[in-house]
C-alpha positions as CSV (number, residue, x, y, z in Angstrom):
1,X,67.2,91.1,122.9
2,X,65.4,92.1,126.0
3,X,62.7,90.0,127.0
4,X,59.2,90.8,128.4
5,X,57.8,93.2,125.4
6,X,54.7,94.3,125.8
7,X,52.3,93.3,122.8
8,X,48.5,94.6,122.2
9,X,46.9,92.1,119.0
10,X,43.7,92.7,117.2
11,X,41.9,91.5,114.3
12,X,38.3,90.3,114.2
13,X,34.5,89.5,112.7
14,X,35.6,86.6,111.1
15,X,37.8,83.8,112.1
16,X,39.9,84.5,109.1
17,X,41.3,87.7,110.8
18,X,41.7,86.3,113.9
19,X,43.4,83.1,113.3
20,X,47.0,84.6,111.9
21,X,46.7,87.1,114.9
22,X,46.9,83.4,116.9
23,X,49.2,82.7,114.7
24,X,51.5,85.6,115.1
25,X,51.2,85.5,118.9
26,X,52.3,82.1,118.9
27,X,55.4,83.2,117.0
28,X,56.2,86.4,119.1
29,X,55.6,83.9,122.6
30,X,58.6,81.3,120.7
31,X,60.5,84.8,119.9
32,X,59.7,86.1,123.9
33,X,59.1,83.7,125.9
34,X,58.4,86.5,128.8
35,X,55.9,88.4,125.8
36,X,52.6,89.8,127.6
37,X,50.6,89.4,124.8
38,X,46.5,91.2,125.1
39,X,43.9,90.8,122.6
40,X,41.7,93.7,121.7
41,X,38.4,92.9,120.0
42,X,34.2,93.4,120.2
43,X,32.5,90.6,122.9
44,X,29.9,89.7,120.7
45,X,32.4,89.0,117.4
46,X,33.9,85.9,117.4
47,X,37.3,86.8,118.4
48,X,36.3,87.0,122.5
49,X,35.9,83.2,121.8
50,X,38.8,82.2,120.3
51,X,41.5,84.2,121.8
52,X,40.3,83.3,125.4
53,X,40.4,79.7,123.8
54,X,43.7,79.9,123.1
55,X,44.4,81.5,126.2
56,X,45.3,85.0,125.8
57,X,43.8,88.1,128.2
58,X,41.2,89.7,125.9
59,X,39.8,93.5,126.3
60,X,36.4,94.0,125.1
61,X,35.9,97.4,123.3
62,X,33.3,99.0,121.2
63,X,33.5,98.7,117.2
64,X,30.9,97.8,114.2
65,X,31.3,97.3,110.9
66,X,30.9,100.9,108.5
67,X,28.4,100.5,105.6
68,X,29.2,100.8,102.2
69,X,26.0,103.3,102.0
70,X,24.6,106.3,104.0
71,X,22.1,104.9,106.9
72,X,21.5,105.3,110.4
73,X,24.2,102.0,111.0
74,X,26.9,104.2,109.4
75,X,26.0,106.9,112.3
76,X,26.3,104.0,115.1
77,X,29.6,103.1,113.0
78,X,31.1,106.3,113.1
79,X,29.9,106.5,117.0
80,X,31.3,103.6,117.7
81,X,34.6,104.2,116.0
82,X,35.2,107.5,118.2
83,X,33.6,105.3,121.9
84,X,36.3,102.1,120.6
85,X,39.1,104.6,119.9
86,X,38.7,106.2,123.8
87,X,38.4,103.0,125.1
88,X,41.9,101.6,123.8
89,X,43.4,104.6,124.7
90,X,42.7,104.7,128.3
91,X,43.9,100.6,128.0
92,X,46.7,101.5,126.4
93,X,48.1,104.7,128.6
94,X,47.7,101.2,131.6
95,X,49.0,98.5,129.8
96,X,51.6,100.5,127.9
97,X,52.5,98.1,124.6
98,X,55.7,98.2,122.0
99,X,53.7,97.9,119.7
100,X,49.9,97.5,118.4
101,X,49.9,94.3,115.7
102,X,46.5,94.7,113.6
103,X,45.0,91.7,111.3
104,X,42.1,93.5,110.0
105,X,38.5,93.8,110.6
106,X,36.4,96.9,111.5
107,X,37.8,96.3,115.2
108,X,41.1,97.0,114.3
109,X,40.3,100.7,113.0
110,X,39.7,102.2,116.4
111,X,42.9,100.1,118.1
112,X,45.4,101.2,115.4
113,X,43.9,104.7,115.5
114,X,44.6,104.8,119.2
115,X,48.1,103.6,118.9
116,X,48.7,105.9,116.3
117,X,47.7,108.7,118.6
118,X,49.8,107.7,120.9
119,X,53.0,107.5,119.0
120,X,52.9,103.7,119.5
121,X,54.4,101.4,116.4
122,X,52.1,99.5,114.4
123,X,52.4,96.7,112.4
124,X,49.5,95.3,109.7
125,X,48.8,92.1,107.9
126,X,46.5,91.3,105.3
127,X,45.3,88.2,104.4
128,X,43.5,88.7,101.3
129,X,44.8,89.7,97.7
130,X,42.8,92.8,97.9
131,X,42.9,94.6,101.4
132,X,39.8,94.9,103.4
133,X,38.5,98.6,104.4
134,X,40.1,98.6,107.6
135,X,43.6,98.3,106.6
136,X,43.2,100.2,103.4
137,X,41.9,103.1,105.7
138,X,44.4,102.5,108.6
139,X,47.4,101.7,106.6
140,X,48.8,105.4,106.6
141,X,48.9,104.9,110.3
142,X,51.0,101.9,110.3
143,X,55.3,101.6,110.5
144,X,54.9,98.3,107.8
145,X,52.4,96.6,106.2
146,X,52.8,92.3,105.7
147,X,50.5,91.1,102.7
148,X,49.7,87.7,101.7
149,X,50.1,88.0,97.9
150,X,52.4,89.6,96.0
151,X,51.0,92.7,93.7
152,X,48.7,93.8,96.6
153,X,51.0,96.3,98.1
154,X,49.7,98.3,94.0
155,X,46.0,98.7,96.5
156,X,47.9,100.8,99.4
157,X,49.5,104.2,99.9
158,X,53.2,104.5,98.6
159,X,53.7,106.0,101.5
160,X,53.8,103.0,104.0
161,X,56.7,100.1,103.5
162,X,54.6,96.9,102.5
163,X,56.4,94.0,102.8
164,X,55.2,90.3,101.3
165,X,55.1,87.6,104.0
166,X,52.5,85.1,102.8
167,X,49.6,84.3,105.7
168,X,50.4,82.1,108.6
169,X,48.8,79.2,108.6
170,X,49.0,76.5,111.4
171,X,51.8,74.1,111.5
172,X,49.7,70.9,111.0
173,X,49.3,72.0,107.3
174,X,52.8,71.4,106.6
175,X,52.7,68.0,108.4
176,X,50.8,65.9,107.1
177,X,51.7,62.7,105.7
178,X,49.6,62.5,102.5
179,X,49.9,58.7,101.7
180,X,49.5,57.9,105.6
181,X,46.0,60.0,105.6
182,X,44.8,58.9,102.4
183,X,45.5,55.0,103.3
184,X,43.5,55.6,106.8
185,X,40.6,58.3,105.6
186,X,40.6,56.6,101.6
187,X,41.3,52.5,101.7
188,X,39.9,52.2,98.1
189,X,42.9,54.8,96.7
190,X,42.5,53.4,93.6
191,X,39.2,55.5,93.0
192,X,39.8,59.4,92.9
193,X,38.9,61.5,95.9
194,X,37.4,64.6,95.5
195,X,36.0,67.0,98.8
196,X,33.8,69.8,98.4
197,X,33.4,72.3,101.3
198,X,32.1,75.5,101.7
199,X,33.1,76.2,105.5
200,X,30.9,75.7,108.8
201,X,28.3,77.1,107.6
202,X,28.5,76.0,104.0
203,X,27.7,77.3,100.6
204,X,24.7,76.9,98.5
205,X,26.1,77.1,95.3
206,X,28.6,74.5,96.1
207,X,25.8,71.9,97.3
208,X,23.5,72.4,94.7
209,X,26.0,71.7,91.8
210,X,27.6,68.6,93.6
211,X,24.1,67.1,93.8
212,X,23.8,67.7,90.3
213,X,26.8,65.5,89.6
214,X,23.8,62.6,90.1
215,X,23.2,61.9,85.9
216,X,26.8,62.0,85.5
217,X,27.6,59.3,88.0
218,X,24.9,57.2,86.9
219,X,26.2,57.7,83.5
220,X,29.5,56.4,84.8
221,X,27.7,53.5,86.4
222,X,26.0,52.3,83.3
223,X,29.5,52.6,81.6
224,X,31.4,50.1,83.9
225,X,33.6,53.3,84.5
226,X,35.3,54.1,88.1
227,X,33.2,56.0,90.0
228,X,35.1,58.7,91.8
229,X,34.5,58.8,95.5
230,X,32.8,62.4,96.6
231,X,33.0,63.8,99.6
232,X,31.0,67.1,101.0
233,X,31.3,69.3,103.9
234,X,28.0,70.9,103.6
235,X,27.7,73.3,106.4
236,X,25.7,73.0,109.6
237,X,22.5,75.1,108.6
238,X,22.3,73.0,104.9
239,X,23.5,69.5,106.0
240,X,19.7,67.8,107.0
241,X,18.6,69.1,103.6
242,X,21.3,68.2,101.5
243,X,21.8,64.5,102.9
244,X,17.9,64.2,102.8
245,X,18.3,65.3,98.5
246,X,21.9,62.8,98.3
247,X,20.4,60.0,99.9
248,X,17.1,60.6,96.9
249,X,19.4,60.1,94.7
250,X,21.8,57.0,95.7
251,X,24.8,56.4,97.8
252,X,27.3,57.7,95.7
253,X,27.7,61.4,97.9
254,X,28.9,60.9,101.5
255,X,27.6,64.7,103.7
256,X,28.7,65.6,106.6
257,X,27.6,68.9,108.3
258,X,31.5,69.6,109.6
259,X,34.4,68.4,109.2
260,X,36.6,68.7,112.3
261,X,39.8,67.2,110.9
262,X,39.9,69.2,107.5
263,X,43.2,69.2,107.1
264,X,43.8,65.6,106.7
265,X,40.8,65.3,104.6
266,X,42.5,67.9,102.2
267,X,45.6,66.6,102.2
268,X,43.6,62.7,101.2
269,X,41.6,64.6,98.6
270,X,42.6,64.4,94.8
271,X,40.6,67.5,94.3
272,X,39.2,70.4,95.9
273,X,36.4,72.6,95.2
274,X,36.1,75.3,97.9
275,X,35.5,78.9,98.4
276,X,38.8,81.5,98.4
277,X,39.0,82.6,101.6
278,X,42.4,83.8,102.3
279,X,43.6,81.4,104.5
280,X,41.3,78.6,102.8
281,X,43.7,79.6,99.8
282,X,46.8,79.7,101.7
283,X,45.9,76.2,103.4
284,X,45.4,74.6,99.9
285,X,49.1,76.3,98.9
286,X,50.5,74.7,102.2
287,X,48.9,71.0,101.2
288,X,49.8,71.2,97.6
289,X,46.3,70.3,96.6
290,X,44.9,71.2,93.4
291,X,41.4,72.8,93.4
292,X,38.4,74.0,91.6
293,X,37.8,77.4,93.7
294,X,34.6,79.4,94.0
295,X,34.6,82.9,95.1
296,X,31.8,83.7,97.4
297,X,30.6,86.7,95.3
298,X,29.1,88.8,98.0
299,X,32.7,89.1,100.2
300,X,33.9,92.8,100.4
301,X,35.4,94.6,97.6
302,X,35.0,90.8,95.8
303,X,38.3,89.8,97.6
304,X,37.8,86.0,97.3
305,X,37.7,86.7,93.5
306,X,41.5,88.4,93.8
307,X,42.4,85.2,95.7
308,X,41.5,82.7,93.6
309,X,43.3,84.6,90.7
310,X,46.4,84.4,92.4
311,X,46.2,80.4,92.7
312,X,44.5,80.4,89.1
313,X,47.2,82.8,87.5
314,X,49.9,80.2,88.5
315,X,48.3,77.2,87.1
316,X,47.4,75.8,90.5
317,X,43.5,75.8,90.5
318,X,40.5,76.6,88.5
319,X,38.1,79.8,88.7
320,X,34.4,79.3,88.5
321,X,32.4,82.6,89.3
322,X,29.3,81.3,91.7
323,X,27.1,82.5,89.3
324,X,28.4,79.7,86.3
325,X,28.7,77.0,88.9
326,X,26.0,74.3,87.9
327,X,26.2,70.6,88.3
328,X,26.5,70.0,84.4
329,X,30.1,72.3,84.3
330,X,31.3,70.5,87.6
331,X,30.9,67.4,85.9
332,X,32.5,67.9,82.7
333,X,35.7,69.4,84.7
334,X,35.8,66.7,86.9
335,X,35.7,64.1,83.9
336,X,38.7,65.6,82.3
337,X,40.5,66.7,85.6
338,X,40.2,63.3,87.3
339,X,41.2,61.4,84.4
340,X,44.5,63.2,84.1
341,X,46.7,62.6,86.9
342,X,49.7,64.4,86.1
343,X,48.0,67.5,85.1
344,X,46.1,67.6,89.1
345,X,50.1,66.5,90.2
346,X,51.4,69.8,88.3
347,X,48.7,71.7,90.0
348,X,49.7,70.6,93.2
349,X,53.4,71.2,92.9
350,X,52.3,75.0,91.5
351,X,50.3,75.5,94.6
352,X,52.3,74.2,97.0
353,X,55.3,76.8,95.3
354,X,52.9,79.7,96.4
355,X,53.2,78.1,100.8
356,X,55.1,80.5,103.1
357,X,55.2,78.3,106.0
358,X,57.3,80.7,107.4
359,X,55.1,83.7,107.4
360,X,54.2,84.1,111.1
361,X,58.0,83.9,111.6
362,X,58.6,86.5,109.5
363,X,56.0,88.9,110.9
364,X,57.2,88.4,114.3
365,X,60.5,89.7,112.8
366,X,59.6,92.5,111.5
367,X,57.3,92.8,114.4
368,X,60.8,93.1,117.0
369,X,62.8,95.4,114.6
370,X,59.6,97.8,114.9
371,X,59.7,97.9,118.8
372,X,61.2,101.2,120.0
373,X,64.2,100.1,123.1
């Protein structure tokens, strides 16, 4: 294969599309070592961050998110759309790619447009179980769609190949050594583990009902029984309130505002209750951890929901709607899930049967069969 293939990457908003765009340009630089590789996104999303992070020239072009109802923002959408669109088509007619690789997000709609008007290939990915607007809209543009989770190719047009690939997740999820992290991060392993997080800037619904575990740990404390050790991210804009309400109540809850080594943490925990973010869901599938997942019901088009089913439907988690999570039905799962081990093992084996950890391989396969010679 000739090297030196010229490759335009965008996906952005949230760092959940723009990680498996990292992710798939770290695959096509191992698959072209000579690969010029340019990002696409907005300057204020936070995509200008973590591509230039990771190293990668970045072009900053015009793009905001459409409204799901008629307003004045939906104008400045629209605008914005047709400004983004002429932008990446002047880059493009200089820069000159193969092929356009979108991950989603409203910036992708005006970069895939633009390739598509330019007869250059483009490839798609979605993360989630049901596809966000963007790709949805621009998937009739596109040479191949890549999906996460099987049955979601049913939500796009029959009249673009869709292709299941799983999400790429970074390597380290597929390295750890469980019993070596749990023997470093959890000494007492004799008492269960469980980590709650709701992401860096955490989730209400997920504090509020782990600090209403409180009468149910004192109820084990008064009963001699093993009092499981709980761990919560909380989220950087919750944490000084949240340790302020766990530290009322006793030392039972260790918070932390962030936690920067996650996946270790995951792989010690012997539970997890979360939100369903895509790659959230594909990280837990990677670990084999079983979980307690929480959609975040405000996501668009209730993707998380469609996520979590997918774990849930093969055995390997449990689905709380936000709205029933309270501290009283927290407590009584945990007292039958943490008191049988092998069903949280057979949850972990099913999850760990749903990990592609060769999806960014993949894509950058398909990815080389699209590029015209």
């Amino acid at each position: 294969m000739m090297a030196g293939y010229r490759y335009i990457l965008s996906g952005g908003g949230t760092s959940g599309h723009v990680n498996p765009a990292l992710a798939i340009a770290e695959a096509i630089r191992q698959a072209d070592p000579e690969a010029n590789i340019c990002f696409y996104g907005t300057q204020r999303g936070i995509e200008a961050d973590l591509v230039t992070r990771a190293g990668y020239a970045f072009r900053a072009i015009e793009a905001r998110p459409l409204p799901g109802r008629p307003s004045p923002a939906m104008l400045q959408a629209v605008w914005s759309f047709w400004k983004g669109r002429r932008q990446c088509r002047q880059l493009m007619r200089q820069f000159r790619p193969h092929i356009v690789i979108g991950t989603g997000g409203y910036v992708c709609s005006p970069v895939v447009s633009a390739a598509a008007s330019l007869d250059i290939p483009v490839l798609l990915h979605e993360q989630n179980a049901f596809p966000g607007r963007s790709n949805r809209l621009m998937a009739r543009l596109s040479q191949l769609v890549c999906v996460a989770f099987p049955g979601t190719e049913r939500h796009f047009t029959r009249r673009v190949p869709v292709v299941v690939t799983g999400n790429p997740v970074r390597p380290v999820f597929f390295s750890q050594d469980q019993q070596a992290v749990r023997q470093r991060l959890h000494p007492a392993g004799e008492r269960p583990l469980v980590l709650a997080m709701g992401g860096s800037l955490g989730a209400r619904t997920i504090n509020q009902a782990v600090l209403g575990l409180a009468d149910w740990i004192h109820d084990l404390e008064q009963q001699g029984r093993p009092i499981p050790r709980i761990v919560l991210a909380a989220g950087q804009r919750q944490y000084a309130s949240i340790a302020g309400d766990a530290a009322a109540e006793g030392r039972w809850l260790e918070v932390h505002d962030y936690i920067h080594n996650i996946q270790e943490w995951m792989a010690a925990a012997d539970l997890l209750i979360c939100r369903a973010g895509a790659l959230t869901c594909s990280e837990i599938a990677a670990l084999g951890r079983p979980a307690i997942l929480v959609p975040y019901p405000y996501a668009a088009g209730d993707h998380q929901t469609f996520n979590a089913r997918v774990l849930a439907d093969a055995g390997a988690a449990l689905l709380c709607p936000d709205a029933q999570l309270t501290g009283t039905w927290l407590a009584a799962q945990l007292e039958q899930l943490l008191g049988r081990s092998e069903q949280l093992a057979s949850m972990g084996r099913q999850a760990a049967s749903l990990a592609r950890p060769d999806a960014a391989t993949v894509i950058c396969q398909h990815v080389m069969r699209l590029i015209k010679p």
